[in-house]
C-alpha positions in Angstrom: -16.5 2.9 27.7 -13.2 2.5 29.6 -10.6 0.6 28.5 -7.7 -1.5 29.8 -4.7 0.6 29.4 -1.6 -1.5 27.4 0.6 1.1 26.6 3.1 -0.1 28.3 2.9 -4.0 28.7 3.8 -6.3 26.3 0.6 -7.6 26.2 -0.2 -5.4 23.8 1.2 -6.9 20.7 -1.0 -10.2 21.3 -4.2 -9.7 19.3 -2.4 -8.1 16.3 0.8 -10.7 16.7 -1.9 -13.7 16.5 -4.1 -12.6 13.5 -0.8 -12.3 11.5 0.2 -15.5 12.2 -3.0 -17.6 12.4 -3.3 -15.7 9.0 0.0 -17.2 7.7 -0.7 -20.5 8.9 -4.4 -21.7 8.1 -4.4 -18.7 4.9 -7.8 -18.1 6.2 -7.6 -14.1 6.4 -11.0 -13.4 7.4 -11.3 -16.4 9.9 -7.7 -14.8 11.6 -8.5 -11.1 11.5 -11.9 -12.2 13.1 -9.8 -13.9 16.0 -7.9 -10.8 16.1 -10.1 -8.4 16.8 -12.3 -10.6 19.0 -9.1 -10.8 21.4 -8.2 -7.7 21.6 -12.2 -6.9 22.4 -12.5 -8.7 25.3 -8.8 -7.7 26.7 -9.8 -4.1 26.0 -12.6 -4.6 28.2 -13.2 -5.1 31.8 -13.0 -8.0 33.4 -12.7 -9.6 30.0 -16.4 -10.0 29.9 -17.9 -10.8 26.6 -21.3 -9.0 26.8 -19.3 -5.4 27.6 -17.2 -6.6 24.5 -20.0 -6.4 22.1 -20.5 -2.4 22.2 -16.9 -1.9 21.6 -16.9 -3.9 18.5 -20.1 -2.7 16.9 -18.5 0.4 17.5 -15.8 -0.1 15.9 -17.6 -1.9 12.7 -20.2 0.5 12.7 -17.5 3.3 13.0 -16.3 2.7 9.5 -19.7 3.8 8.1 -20.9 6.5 10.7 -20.5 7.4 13.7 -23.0 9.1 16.4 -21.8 13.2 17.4 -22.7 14.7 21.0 -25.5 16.5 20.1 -26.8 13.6 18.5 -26.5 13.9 15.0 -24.8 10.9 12.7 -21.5 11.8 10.5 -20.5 9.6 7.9 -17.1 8.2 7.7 -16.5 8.9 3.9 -12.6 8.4 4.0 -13.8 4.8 3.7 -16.9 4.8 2.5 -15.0 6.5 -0.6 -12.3 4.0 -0.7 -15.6 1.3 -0.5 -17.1 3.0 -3.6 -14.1 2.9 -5.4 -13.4 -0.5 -5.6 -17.2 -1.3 -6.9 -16.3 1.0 -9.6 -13.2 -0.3 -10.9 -14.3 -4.1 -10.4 -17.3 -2.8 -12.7 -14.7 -0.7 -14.9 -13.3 -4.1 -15.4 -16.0 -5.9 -16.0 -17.0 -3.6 -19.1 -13.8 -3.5 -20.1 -13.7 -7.5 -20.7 -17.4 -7.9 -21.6 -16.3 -5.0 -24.6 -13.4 -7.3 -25.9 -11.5 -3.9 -24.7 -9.0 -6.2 -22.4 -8.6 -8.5 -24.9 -7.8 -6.4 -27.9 -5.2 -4.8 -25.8 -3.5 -7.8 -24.5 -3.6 -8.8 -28.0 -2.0 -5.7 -29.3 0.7 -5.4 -26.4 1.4 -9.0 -27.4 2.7 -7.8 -31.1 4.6 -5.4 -29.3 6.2 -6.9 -26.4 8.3 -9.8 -26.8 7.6 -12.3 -24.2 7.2 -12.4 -20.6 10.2 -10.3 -19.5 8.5 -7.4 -21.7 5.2 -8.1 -20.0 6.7 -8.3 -16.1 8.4 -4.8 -16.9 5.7 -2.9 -18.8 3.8 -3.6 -15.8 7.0 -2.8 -13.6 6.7 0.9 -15.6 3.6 1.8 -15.4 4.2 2.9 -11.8 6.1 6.4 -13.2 2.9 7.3 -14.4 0.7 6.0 -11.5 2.6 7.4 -8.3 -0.3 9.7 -7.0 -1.5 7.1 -4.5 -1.0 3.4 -3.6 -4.4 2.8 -3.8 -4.7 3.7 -7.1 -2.0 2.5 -8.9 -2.4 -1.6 -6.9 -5.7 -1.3 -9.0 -5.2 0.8 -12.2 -2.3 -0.9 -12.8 -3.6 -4.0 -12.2 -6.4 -3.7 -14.6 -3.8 -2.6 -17.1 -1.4 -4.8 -17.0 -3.4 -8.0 -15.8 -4.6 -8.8 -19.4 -1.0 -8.5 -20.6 0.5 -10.7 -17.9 -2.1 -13.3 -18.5 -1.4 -14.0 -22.1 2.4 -14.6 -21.4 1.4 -16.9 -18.3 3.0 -14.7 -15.9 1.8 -15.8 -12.4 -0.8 -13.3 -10.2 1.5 -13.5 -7.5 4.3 -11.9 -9.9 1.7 -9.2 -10.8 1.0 -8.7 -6.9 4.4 -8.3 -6.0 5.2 -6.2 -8.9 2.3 -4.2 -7.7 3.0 -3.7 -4.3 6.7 -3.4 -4.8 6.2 -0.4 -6.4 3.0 1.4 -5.2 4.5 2.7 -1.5 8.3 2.5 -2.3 7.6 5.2 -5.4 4.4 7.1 -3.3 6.7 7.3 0.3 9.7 9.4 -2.5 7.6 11.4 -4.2 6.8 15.2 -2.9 3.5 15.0 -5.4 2.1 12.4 -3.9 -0.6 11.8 -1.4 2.4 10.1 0.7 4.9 12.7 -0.1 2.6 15.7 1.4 1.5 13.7 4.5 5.4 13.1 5.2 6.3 16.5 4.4 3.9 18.3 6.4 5.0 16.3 10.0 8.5 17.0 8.6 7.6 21.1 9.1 6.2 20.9 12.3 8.9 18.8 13.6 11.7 20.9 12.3 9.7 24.2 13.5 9.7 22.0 17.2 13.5 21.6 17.2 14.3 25.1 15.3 15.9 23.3 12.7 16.7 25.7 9.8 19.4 24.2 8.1 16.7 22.7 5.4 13.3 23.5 4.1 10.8 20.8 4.6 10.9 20.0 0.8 14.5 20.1 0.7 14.6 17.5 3.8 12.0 15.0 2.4 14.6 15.1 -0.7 16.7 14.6 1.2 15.4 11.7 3.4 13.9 9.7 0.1 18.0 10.2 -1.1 18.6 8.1 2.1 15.5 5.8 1.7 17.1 2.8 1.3 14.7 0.4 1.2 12.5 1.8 -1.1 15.0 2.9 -3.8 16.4 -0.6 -3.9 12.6 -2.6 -3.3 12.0 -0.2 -6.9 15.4 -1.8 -8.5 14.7 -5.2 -7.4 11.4 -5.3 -8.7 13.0 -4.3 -12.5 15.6 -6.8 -11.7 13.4 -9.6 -10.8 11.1 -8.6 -14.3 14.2 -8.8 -16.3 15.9 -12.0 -14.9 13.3 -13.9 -13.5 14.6 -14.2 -10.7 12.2 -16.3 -8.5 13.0 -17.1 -5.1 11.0 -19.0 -2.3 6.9 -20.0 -3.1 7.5 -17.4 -6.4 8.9 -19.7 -8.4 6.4 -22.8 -7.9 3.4 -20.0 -8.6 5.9 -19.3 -11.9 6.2 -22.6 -12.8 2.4 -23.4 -12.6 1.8 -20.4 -14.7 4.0 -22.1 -17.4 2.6 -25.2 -17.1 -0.5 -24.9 -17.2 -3.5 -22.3 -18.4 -4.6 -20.2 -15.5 -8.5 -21.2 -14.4 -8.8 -17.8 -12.8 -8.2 -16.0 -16.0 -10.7 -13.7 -17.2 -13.3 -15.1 -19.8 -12.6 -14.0 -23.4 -15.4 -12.3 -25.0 -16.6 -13.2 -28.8 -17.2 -9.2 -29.0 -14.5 -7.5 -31.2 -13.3 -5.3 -28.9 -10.8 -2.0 -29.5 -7.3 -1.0 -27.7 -8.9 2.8 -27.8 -12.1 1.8 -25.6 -9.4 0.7 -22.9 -7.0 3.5 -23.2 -9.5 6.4 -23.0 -11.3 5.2 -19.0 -8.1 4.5 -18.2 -6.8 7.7 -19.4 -9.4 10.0 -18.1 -9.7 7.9 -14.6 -5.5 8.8 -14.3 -6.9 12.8 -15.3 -10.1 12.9 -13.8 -8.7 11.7 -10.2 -5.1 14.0 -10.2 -7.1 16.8 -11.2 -9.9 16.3 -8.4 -7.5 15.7 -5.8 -5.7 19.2 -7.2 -9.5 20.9 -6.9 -10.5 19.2 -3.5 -6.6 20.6 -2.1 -7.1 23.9 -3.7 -10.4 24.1 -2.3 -9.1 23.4 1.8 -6.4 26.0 0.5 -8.5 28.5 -0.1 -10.5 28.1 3.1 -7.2 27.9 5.4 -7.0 31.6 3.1 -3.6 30.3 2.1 -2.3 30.7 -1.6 -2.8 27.5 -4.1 1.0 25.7 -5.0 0.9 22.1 -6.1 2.3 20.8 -3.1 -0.3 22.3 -1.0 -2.7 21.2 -2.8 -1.6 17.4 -2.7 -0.7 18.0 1.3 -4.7 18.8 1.9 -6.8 16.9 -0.6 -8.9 14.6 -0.1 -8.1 11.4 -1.7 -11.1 9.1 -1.1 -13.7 11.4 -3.4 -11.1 12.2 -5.8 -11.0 8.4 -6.4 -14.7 8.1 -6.7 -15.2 11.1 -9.1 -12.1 9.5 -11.3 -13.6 5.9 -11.3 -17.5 7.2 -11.8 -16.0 9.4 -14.8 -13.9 6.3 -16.1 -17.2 4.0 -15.8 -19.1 6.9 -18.1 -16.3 7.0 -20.9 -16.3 3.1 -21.0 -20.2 3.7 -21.2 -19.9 5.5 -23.8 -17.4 3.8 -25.5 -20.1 0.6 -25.9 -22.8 2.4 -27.0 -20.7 3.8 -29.8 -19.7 0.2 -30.9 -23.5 -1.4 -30.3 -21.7 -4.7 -29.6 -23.1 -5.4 -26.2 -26.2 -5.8 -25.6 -28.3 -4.0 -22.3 -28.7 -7.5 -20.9 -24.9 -8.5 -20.7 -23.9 -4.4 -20.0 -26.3 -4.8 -16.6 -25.0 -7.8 -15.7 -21.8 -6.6 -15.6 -22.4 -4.0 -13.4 -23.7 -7.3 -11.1 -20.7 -9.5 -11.7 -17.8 -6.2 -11.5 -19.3 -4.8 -7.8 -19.2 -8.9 -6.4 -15.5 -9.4 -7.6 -14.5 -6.9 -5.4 -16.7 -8.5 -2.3 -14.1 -10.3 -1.2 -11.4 -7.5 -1.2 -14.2 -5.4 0.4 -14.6 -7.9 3.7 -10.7 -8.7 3.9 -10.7 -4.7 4.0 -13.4 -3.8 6.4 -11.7 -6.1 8.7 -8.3 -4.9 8.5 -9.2 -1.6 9.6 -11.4 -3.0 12.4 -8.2 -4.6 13.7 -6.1 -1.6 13.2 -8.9 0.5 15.4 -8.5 -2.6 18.0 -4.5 -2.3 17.7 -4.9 1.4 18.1 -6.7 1.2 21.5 -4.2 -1.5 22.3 -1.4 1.0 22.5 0.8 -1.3 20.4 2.7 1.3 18.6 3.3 3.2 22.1 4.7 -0.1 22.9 6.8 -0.8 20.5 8.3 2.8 20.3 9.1 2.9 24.1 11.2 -0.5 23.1 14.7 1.9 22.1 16.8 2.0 24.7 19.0 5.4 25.3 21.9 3.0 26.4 22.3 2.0 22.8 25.3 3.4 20.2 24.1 6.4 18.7 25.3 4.9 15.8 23.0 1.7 15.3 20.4 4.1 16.0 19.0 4.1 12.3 19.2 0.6 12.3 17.2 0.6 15.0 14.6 2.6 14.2 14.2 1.0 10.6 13.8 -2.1 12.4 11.3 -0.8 14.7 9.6 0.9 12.3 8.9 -2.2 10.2 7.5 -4.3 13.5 5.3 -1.4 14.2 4.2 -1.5 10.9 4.2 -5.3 10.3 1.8 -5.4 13.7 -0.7 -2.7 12.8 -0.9 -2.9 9.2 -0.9 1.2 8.3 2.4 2.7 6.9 1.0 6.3 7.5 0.2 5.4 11.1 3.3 4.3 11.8 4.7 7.9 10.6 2.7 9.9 12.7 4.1 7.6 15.7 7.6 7.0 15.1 8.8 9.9 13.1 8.2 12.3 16.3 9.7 9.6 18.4 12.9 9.7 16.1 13.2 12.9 16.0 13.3 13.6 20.1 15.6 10.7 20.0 17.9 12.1 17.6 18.0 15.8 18.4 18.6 14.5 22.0 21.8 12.0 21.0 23.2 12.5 17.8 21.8 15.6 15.8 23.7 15.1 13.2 21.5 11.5 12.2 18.4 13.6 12.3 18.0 13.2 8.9 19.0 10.1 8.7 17.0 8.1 11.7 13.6 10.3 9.8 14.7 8.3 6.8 14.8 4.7 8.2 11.4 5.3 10.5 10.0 6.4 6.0 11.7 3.2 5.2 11.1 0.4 7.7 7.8 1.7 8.0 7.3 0.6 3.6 9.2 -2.3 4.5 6.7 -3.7 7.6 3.8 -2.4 5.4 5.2 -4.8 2.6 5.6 -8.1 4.5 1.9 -7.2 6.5 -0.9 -9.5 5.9 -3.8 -6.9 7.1 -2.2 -3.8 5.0 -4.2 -2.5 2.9 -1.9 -1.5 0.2 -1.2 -5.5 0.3 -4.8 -6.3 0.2 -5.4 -4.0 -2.6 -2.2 -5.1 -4.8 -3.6 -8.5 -4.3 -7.1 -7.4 -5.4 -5.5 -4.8 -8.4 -3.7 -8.8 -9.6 -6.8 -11.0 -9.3 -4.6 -13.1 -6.6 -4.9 -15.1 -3.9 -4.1 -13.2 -1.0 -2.2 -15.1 1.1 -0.5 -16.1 -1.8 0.9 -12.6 -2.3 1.8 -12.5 1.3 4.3 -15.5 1.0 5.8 -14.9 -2.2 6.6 -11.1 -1.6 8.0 -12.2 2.1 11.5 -13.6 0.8 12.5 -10.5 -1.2 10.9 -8.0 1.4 13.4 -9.9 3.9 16.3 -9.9 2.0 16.4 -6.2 1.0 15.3 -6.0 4.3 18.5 -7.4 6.0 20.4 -5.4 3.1 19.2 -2.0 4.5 19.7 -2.7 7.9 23.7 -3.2 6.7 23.3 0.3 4.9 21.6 2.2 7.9 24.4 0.8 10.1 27.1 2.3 7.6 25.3 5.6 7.4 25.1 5.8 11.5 28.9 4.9 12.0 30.0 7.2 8.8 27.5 9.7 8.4 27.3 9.4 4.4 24.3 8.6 3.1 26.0 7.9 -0.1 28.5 5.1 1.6 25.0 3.6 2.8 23.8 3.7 -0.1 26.7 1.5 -1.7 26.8 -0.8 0.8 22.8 -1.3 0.5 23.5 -2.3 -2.8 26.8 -4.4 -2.3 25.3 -6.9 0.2 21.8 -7.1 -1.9 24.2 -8.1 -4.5 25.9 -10.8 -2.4 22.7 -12.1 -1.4 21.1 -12.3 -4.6 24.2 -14.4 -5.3 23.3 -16.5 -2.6 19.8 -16.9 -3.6 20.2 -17.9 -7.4 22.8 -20.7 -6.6 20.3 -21.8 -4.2 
């Protein structure tokens, strides 16, 4: 089917533009993404005609199952049919988990050892040094750790969210052993093959870069800042108020089953094991094929995250198994139905999903990021132009939802731009595209590492969306001060102090306010 081509009209931002706000003001997500994606159908299509829109978007929802080849065959999309599967299995990871008493016992034994809220807020903070494989995975482990704890010092979802999602990408988008950290490094190689740039090794220039990444050094300290001082700003501190006030309705039901800390710790344990060491085989494995040698990094830059998932939350769902029938305190009636009642608590997550990435697909054939990257001008100061990009790369990111997407876009883009002007900023315009791209991700309602924070706290999601939005700004504006200091100076290190002096002044601001 041809499509209308808005790759370089403004135009183009106006289905993805309209979902997010529609989204932010009726806080019907579904209802906006729906509204979304049917508007950027029918201007996709000729003449705007409705009946030619109705292939595209069955194509596109189909698309995130299977897919028909030339030859007529039918491929299935796993990426997300993995990511699908892996949801069910931790909503009924957490559903055995509670109907065992095992998230109760814990919460009960973290509560003799942590002292309060604070304690609560940064164990949960933590946990993210030990979860940085993938965003996806530590928005829902962590979540199912931490959300019995956080519950029984009446510490809001919202909190949990934003703790979540504050550090899942910041920590992924810095770390080489990451799923994040290979997918960076390896368009870092080919673009410093393409401009003959041998001054670093692609490892030593993601170092390098995350050194310089701004926003997600300081959206890490903030988070540990907020934890330890409560320091509420905007909707966060009615949510934290209500949470003191009164007992939270959406809390999950205590069981009368006597339930033990170990039958929590070992699925959590061997779904952490299970899933790093299936995402080392599955990168191994596409190593070996390529006939390249295995190294860590390469194995990480080629796995294949969604069935690594799948095979870590099946073998977590076995050992909690296994962990009730040891204990014969739960009957085969209640075990069944949790299996029911785990799979539909993540139905909603599921949906908000499915749509998301139907309206990234739409926003894809929109040309919106092609849009928004043709916005830098070459009359600009070479110096603003890390600014620039940060700021760029967060709208890009804000509009289509997808932090990696917005990599593969504007990290090329920055670096033609910089070896072109100024190529001494190369490393440092690579760094703000990393960062502004976290940042847009951050404050986007249709991300998915947003959706899935909200999902890993048991939170409203457009609650999650307003309370993160005031601290995602404010460090925001603070790294657009640093990357202006790094363009006109050159040192990363004088950006990095002047990040952190004016997200000092304007936490000042904020707690007198």
């Amino acid at each position: 089917m041809e499509l209308v081509n808005y790759s370089t009209s403004i135009y183009s931002v106006i289905p993805p533009i309209l979902a997010l706000l529609l989204a932010i003001v009726t806080r019907r997500v579904i209802l906006s993404l729906s509204i979304g994606i049917v508007t950027g159908a029918l201007m996709l299509t000729k003449n705007t005609s409705v009946l030619d829109s109705i292939p595209y978007l069955w194509g596109h929802v189909s698309g995130l199952i299977y897919s028909v080849e030339e030859n007529g065959s039918i491929a299935f999309a796993w990426d997300t049919i993995n990511i699908i599967l892996f949801l069910i299995l931790l909503g009924v990871l957490t559903a055995l988990l509670t109907v065992s008493g095992s998230n109760q016992a814990f919460a009960e034994w973290a509560q003799k050892r942590i002292k309060g809220r604070r304690g609560a807020k940064l164990m949960a903070a933590a946990l993210v040094f030990v979860t940085f494989i993938d965003d996806y995975f530590h928005s829902l482990a962590v979540g199912a750790i931490a959300r019995p704890v956080t519950d029984k010092f009446n510490v809001s979802r919202a909190k949990l969210a934003y703790i979540l999602d504050s550090t899942a990408a910041p920590m992924c988008v810095m770390m080489p052993v990451s799923s994040w950290g290979a997918y960076i490094i390896t368009l870092i190689s080919g673009l410093l093959a393409t401009y003959a740039i041998t001054d670093y090794s692609p490892i030593g220039a993601f170092m390098a870069m995350s050194s310089m990444n701004f926003y997600a050094i300081f959206s890490i300290l903030l988070v540990f800042f907020v934890a330890y001082f409560s320091f509420d700003i905007g909707s966060m501190a009615r949510h934290e108020r209500l949470a003191l006030e009164i007992a939270d309705t959406d809390a999950e039901t205590e069981t009368s089953v006597k339930g033990h800390v170990r039958n929590l710790v070992l699925p959590i344990v061997i779904l952490i094991v299970a899933t790093v060491v299936m995402m080392m085989y599955t990168g191994g494995q596409a190593l070996m094929a390529d006939g390249q040698e295995f190294s860590v990094l390469g194995a990480f830059e080629n796995t294949t995250v969604g069935i690594s998932l799948v095979v870590g939350g099946t073998t977590s769902v076995i050992m909690a198994t296994l962990c009730i029938l040891v204990d014969r305190q739960v009957n085969l009636n209640d075990y069944i139905k949790s299996w029911g009642l785990g799979a539909k608590s993540m139905s909603g997550a599921i949906l908000i999903l499915c749509f998301a990435w139907t309206i990234n697909s739409v926003v894809k054939d929109m040309h919106t990021g092609t849009y928004l990257s043709s916005l830098v001008s070459g009359s600009l100061p070479v110096e603003v132009l890390p600014a620039l990009l940060f700021v760029l790369g967060a709208v890009m990111a804000f509009s289509t939802g997808t932090s990696w997407g917005t990599f593969g876009i504007m990290l090329p883009i920055a670096a033609a731009i910089a070896a072109n002007s100024a190529p001494e900023l190369m490393l440092p315009c690579l760094s703000a595209v990393m960062a502004g791209a976290v940042c847009g991700d951050h404050c986007s309602p249709v991300s998915d590492t947003t959706i899935l924070s909200s999902t890993g706290a048991k939170c409203d999601h457009m609650d999650h969306v307003t309370t993160q939005l005031p601290y995602s700004l404010t460090l925001a504006a603070a790294t657009i001060v640093g990357y202006l200091v790094v363009g006109f100076t050159l040192s990363g290190l004088l950006g990095f102090v002047a990040t952190a002096i004016t997200l000092a002044v304007l936490i000042l601001i904020l707690r007198k306010r």
